[in-house]
C-alpha positions in Angstrom: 70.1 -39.6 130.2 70.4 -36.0 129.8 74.2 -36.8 128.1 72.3 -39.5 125.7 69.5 -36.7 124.7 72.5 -34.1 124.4 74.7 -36.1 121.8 71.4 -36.7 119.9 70.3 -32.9 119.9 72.7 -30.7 119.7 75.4 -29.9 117.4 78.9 -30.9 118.6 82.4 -31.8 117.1 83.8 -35.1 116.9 85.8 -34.9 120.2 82.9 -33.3 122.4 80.5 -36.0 121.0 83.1 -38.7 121.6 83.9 -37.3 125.5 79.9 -37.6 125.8 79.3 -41.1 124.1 82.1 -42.3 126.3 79.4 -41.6 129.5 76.6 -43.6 128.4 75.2 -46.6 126.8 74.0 -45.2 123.3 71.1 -46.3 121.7 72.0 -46.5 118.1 69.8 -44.4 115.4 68.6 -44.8 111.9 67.4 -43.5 109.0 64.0 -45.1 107.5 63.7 -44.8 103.6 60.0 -44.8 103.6 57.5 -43.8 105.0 54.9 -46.3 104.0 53.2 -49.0 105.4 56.6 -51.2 106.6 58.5 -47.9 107.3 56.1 -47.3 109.6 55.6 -51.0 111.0 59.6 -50.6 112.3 58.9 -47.4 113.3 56.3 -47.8 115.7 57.4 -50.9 117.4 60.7 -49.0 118.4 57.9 -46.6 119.7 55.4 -49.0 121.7 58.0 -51.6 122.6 60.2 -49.2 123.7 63.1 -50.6 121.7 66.7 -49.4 121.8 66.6 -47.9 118.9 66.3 -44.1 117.7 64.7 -43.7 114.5 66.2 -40.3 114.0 65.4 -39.2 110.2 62.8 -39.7 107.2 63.1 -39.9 103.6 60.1 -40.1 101.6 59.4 -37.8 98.6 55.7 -37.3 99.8 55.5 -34.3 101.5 52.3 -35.6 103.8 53.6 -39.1 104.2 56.7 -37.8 105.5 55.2 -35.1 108.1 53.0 -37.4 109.3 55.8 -39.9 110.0 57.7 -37.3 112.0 55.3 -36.2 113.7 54.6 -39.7 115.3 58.2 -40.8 116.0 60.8 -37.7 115.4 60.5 -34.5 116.0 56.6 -35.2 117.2 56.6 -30.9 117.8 57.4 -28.2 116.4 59.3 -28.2 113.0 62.0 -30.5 111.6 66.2 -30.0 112.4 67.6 -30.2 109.0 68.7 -34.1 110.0 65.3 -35.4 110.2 63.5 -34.4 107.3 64.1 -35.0 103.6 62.7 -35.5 100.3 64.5 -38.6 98.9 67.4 -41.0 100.3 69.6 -38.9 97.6 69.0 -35.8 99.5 70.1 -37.6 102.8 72.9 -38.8 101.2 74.3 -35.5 100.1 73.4 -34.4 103.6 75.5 -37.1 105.2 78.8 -36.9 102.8 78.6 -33.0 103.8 78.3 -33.5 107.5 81.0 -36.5 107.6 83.1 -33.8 105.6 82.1 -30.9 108.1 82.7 -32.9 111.2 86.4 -34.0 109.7 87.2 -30.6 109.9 86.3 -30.0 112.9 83.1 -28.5 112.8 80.4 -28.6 114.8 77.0 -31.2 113.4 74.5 -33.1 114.5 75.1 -36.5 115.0 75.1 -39.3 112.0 73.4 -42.3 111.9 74.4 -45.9 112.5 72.2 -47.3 110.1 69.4 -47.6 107.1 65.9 -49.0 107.7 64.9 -49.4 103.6 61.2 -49.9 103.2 61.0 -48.9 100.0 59.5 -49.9 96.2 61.5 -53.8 95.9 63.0 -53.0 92.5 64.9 -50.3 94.4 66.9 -51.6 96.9 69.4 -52.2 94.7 70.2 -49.0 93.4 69.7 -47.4 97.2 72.0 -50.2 98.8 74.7 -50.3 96.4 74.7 -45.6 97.4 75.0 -46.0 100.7 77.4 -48.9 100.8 81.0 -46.3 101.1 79.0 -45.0 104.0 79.8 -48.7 106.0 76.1 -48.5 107.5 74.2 -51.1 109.6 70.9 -52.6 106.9 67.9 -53.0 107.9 66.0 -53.9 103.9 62.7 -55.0 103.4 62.1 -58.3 101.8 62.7 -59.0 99.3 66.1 -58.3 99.2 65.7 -57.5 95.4 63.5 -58.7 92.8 66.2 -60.2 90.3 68.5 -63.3 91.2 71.1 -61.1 89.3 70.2 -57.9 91.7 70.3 -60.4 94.7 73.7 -61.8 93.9 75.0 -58.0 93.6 74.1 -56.9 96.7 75.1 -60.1 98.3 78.9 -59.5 97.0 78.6 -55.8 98.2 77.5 -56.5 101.8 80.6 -58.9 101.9 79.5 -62.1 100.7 80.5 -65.1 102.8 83.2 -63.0 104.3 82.9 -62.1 107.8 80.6 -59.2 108.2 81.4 -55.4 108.6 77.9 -54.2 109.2 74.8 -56.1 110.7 72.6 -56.6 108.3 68.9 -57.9 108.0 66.2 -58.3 106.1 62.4 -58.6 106.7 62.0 -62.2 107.5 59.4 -61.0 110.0 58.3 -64.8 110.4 61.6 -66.1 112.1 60.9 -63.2 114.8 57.1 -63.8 116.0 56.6 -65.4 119.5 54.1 -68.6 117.5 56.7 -69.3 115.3 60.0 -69.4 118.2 57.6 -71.5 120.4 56.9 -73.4 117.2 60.6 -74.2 116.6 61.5 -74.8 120.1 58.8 -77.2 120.6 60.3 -78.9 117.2 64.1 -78.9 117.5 64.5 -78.2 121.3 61.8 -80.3 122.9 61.8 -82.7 119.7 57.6 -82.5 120.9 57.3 -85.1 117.9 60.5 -86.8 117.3 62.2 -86.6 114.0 60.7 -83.8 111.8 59.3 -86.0 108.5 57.0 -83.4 106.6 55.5 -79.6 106.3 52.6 -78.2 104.7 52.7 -74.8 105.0 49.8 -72.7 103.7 49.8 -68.6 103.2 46.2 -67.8 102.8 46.5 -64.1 100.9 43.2 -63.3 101.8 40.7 -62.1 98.6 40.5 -58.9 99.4 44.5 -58.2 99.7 45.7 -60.0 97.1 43.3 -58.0 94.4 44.1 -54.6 96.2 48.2 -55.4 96.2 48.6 -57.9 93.1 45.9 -57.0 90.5 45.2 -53.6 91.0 48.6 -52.4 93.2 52.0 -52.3 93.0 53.3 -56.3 93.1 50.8 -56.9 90.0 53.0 -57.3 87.6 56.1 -59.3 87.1 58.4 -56.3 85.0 56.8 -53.9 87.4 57.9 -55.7 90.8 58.7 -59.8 90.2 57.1 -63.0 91.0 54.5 -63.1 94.0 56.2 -66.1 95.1 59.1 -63.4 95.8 57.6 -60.2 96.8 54.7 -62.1 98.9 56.1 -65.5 100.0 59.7 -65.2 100.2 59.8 -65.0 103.7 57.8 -68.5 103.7 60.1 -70.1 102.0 63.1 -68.6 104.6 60.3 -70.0 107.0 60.5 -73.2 105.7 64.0 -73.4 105.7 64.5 -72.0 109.2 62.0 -75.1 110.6 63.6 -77.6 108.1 67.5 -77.1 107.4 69.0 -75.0 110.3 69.6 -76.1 114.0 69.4 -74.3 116.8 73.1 -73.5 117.1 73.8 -71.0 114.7 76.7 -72.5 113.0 75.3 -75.7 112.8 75.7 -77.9 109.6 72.5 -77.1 107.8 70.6 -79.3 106.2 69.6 -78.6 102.7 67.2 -79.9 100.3 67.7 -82.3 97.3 65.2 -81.1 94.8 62.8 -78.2 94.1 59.8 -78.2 92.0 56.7 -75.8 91.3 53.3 -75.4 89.8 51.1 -72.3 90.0 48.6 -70.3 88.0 46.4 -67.1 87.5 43.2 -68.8 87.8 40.9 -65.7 88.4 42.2 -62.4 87.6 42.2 -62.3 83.4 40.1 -60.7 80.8 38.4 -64.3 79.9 37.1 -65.0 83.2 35.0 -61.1 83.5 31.5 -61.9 83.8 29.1 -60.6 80.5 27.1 -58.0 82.8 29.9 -56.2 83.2 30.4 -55.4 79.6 33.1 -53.5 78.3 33.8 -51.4 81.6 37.1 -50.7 83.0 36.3 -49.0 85.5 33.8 -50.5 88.7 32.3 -46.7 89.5 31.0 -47.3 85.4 30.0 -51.0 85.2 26.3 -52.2 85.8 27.4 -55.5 87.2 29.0 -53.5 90.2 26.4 -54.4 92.8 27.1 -57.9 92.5 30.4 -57.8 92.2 32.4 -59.0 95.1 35.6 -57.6 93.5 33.7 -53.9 93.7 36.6 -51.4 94.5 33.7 -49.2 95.2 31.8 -51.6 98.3 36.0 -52.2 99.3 37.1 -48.8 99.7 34.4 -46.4 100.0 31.6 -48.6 101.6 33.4 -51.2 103.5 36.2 -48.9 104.9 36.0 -44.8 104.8 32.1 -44.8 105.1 33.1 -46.4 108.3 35.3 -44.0 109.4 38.6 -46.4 108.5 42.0 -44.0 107.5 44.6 -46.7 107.5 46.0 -49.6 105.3 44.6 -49.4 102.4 42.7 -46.3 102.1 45.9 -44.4 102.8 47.6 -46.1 99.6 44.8 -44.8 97.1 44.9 -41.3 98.6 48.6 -41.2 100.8 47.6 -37.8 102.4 44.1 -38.7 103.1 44.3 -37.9 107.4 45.6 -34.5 106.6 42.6 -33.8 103.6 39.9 -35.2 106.1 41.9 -33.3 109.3 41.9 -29.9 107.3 38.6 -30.1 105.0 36.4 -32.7 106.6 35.3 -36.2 106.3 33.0 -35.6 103.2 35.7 -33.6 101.0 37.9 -36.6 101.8 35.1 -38.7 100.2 35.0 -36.5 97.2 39.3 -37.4 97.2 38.6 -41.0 97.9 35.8 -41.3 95.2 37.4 -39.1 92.2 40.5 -41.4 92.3 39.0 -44.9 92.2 37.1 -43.7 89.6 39.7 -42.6 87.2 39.6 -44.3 84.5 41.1 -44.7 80.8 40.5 -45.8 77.3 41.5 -47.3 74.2 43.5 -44.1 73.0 45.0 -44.1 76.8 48.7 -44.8 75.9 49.9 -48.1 77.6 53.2 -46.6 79.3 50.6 -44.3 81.1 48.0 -47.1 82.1 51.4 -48.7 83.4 53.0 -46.0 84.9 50.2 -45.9 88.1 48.3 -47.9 90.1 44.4 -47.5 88.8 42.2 -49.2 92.3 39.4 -48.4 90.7 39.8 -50.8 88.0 37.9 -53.9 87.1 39.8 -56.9 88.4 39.4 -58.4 85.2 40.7 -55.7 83.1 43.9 -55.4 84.5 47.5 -55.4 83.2 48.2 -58.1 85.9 50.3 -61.0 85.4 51.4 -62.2 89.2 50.2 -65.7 90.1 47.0 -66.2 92.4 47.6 -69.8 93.5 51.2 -71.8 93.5 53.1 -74.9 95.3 56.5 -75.2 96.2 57.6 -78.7 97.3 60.8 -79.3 98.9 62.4 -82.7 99.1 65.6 -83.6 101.3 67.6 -86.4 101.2 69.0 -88.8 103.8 72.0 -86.6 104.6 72.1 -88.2 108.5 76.4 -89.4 108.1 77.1 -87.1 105.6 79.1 -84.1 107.8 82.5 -85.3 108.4 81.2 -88.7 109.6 79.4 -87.3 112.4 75.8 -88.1 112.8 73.8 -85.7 113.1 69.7 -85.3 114.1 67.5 -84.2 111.8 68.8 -84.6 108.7 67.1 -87.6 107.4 64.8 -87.9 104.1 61.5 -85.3 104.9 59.8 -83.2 102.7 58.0 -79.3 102.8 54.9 -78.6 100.5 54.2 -74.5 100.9 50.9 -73.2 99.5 50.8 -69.8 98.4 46.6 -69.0 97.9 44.9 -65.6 97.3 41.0 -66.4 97.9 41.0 -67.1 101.0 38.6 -65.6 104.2 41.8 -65.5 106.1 44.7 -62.6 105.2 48.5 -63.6 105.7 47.0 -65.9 108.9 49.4 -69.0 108.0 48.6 -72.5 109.0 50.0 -76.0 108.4 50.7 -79.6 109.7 54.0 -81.0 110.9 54.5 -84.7 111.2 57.1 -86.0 112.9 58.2 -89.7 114.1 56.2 -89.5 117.6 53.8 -86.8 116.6 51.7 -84.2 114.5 51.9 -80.8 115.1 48.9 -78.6 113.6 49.3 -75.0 113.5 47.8 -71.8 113.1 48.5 -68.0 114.0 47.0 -68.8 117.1 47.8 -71.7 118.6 49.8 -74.6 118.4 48.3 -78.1 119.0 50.7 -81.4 119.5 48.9 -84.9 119.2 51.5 -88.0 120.0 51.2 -91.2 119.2 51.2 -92.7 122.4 47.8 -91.2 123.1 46.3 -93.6 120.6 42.3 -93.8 120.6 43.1 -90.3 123.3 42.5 -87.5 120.7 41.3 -84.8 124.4 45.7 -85.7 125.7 46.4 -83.7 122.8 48.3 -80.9 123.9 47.1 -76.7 123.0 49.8 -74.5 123.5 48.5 -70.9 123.1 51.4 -68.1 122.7 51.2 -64.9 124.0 49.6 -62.4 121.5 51.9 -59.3 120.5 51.2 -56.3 119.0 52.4 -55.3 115.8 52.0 -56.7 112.5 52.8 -61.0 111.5 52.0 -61.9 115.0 54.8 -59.5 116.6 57.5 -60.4 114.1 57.7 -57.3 112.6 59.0 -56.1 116.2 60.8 -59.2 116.5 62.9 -58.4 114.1 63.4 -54.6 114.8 64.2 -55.3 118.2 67.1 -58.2 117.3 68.3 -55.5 114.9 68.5 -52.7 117.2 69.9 -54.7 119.8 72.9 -56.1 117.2 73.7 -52.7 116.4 73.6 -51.3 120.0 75.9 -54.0 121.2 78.3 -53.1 117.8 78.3 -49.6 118.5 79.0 -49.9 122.0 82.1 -52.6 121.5 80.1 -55.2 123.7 80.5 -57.6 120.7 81.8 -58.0 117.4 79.4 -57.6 114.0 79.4 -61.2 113.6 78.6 -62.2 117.3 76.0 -59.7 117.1 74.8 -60.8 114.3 74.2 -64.4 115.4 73.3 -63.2 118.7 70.5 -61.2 118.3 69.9 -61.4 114.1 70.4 -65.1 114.2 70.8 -65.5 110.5 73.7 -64.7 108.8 73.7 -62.7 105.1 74.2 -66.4 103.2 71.1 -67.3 104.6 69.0 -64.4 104.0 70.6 -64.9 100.3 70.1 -68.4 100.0 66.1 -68.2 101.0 65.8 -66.1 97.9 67.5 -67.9 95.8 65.2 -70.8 96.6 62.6 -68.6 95.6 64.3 -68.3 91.9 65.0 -71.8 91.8 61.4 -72.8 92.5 60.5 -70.5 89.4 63.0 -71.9 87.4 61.1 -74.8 88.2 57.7 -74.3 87.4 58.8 -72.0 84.2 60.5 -75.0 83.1 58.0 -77.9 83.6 60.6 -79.5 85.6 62.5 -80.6 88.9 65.9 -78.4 89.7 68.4 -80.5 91.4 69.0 -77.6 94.4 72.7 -79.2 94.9 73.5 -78.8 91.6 72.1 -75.4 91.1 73.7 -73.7 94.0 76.7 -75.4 93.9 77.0 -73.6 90.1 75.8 -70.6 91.7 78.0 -70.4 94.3 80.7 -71.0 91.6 79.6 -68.3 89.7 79.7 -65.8 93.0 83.2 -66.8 93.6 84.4 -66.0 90.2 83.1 -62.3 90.3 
């Protein structure tokens, strides 16, 4: 242990850190690109779960954010090593090329890192993946991958494509990883609890309250600003979907993929013609006069609701990022002043529009914003009888079904999904809870159905978010330490392979492509031309 703690702490040359890594088992480390709200969701289940996993440095270019980070899962005392701490991913990377060159010479450094945990803005990833890809690191990126089909395909070919892979990689399909959902698909494709699978409805309940703090007044609110909410919110439904519906449990298995793709969707609520007449021409709720009855009131959400109540976190800590360190240093009612003089910053009709677009206003009037993301949509997903269709061996599962996802922002519930499976012997009904099975044989016997409660985990989307950092740590431990090969690891522990992670996104275009166009997209026939299209570049 004291060998493990030595190679991460002290500066040594190649050959002395080589003689020590020889010793001992090493935990591998990483870098996290933000220090935001899924930064900090990997970082601190490597921290409670005890994960092997060494989160080992912090970009962010807000000063606060970034100390605070540290504090809980680097350096935690004392100051920062000049490895830890830096201002943006481009300061790391400069960092990293010197040290690579230093150490190459012989000199002594600290040690590198083994890979990126990207948790940054969506329309960056591109631009940040694309930097660190002559560096050869392991990828951890935050869904979505990117928030163009264009962008996606770019850093599909980068990362290797469908060649075998040279670095793990993964991506924040936190719903594959939660304990619910892996009961949930053993019970379907394991114990076949009710027969053939012949239907989904899948529903994402948004919750009110989120959906106008992240997509009419936040970042994901507008399509040029981020992309489709179908993307940035529901992506990993769709993969969700998928996972249930097209793959066995063998990874390798033919999957099974659907036929046709179709889509409808609207913004119902959030537009200037649906703003009630008492509130006038305000912009801003800390001016209207219908405040008080309004439930949209980012005055009753933030101030009322959650810091009169003493409440720092998610999302008080996205209107003011530093707001621990104001209230830790000047007190609880200078904070208020912070809080309060932000929400109610307003603008007017000689405000120009790249300013009112350039930052997020929370204290806006829902119905006054430059908001353009849907509030309600369906996906359906249709599948074909495909059951002789793999080299004339039959195969289970693969007859004609059919997936209906509902993505829905006013709802009581936030991001708690629920849906119905039926199968040939069986429903399934499902929520972040519990799992109930009701089989036909227990006709007129509705008290036989079976309640299957799995265990609750900590962490954020029912303990996927450390599902998934705990499958990626583990693939790159066993990489680093030559137990297994990138792509063993990868389907060992990752259990979805690059094409996959891809090809959930690209459903996600295709459904838009879909309800843009008023039509049904043949899914065959679309990624069959873009598959063409990859192999041509």
């Amino acid at each position: 242990m004291a060998e493990a703690r030595q190679v991460d702490a002290e500066k040594l040359t190649a050959s002395e850190r080589t003689c020590l890594c020889s010793a001992v088992r090493r935990k591998p480390r990483f870098l996290v690109i933000g220090a935001g709200q899924r930064g900090t969701a990997y970082a601190s289940a490597v921290a409670r779960e005890a994960l092997p996993a060494v989160i080992t440095a912090i970009a962010d270019p807000i000063r606060s954010k970034r100390s605070s980070f540290g504090k809980k899962y680097i350096w935690r005392v004392g100051a920062p090593r000049q490895d830890q701490d830096f201002d943006s991913w481009q300061h790391f990377l400069e960092y990293e090329k010197s040290r690579r060159e230093a150490e190459a010479a012989g000199e002594k450094v600290y040690a590198g890192v083994d890979g990126i945990i990207l948790c940054t803005q969506d329309q960056t990833h591109k631009g940040i993946l694309q930097a660190f890809g002559p560096l050869k690191l392991h990828v951890l990126c935050e869904k979505p991958i990117a928030t163009t089909l264009q962008d996606c395909q770019d850093i599909y070919l980068s990362l290797g494509g469908a060649r075998s892979p040279e670095r793990v990689f993964s991506t924040g399909h936190v719903l594959r990883y939660s304990p619910h959902n892996m009961l949930l698909r053993k019970l379907l494709l394991e114990d076949r609890a009710i027969g053939e699978l012949i239907s989904v409805e899948h529903t994402e309940p948004v919750g009110w309250f989120h959906f106008s703090h992240s997509y009419v007044r936040g970042n994901w609110r507008k399509e040029s600003l981020a992309a489709p909410s179908l993307l940035c919110k529901s992506c990993h439904d769709i993969d969700f979907i998928l996972w249930l519906l097209c793959y066995k449990t063998d990874f390798g298995d033919p999957a099974h993929m659907p036929s046709l793709v179709s889509s409808v969707g609207n913004l119902s609520l959030f537009t200037k013609r649906r703003k009630p007449e008492a509130a006038g021409n305000a912009t801003n709720c800390f001016s209207c006069s219908h405040e008080q009855s309004c439930n949209w009131s980012a005055k009753k959400m933030y101030v009322e609701k959650l810091y009169d109540k003493g409440h720092r976190d998610f999302p008080v800590r996205v209107v003011v990022p530093d707001i621990e360190e104001i209230t830790a240093k000047a007190g609880n009612e200078y904070g208020w002043e912070v809080l309060t003089q932000i929400l109610s910053s307003d603008y007017d009709a000689s405000t120009p529009r790249a300013t009112i677009e350039s930052k997020q206003w929370y204290g806006r009037c829902v119905w006054e914003s430059d908001n353009d993301v849907l509030d309600d949509q369906i996906v359906t997903l249709t599948w074909d009888d495909d059951s002789r269709s793999v080299s004339s061996k039959e195969f289970p599962d693969r007859g004609p079904k059919t997936a209906v996802f509902h993505m829905v922002a006013f709802t009581e519930a936030q991001c708690e999904r629920r849906g119905k499976i039926s199968g040939t012997h069986g429903e399934i009904q499902y929520d972040s809870k519990e799992i109930r099975i009701y089989r036909f044989d227990k006709f007129l016997q509705p008290e036989a159905a079976e309640i299957f409660t799995p265990p609750k985990a900590a962490g954020g989307h029912g303990g996927g978010d450390g599902g998934l950092m705990n499958g990626f740590s583990k693939a790159v431990e066993a990489v680093i330490n030559d137990e297994l090969s990138v792509e063993q690891a990868q389907a060992k522990y990752v259990g979805c392979t690059l094409k996959e992670a891809f090809m959930s996104h690209a459903m996600v275009f295709a459904a838009e492509e879909a309800r843009l166009g008023r039509k049904i997209v043949d899914w065959q026939d679309w990624w069959a031309k873009l598959e063409q299209r990859l192999l041509s570049q």
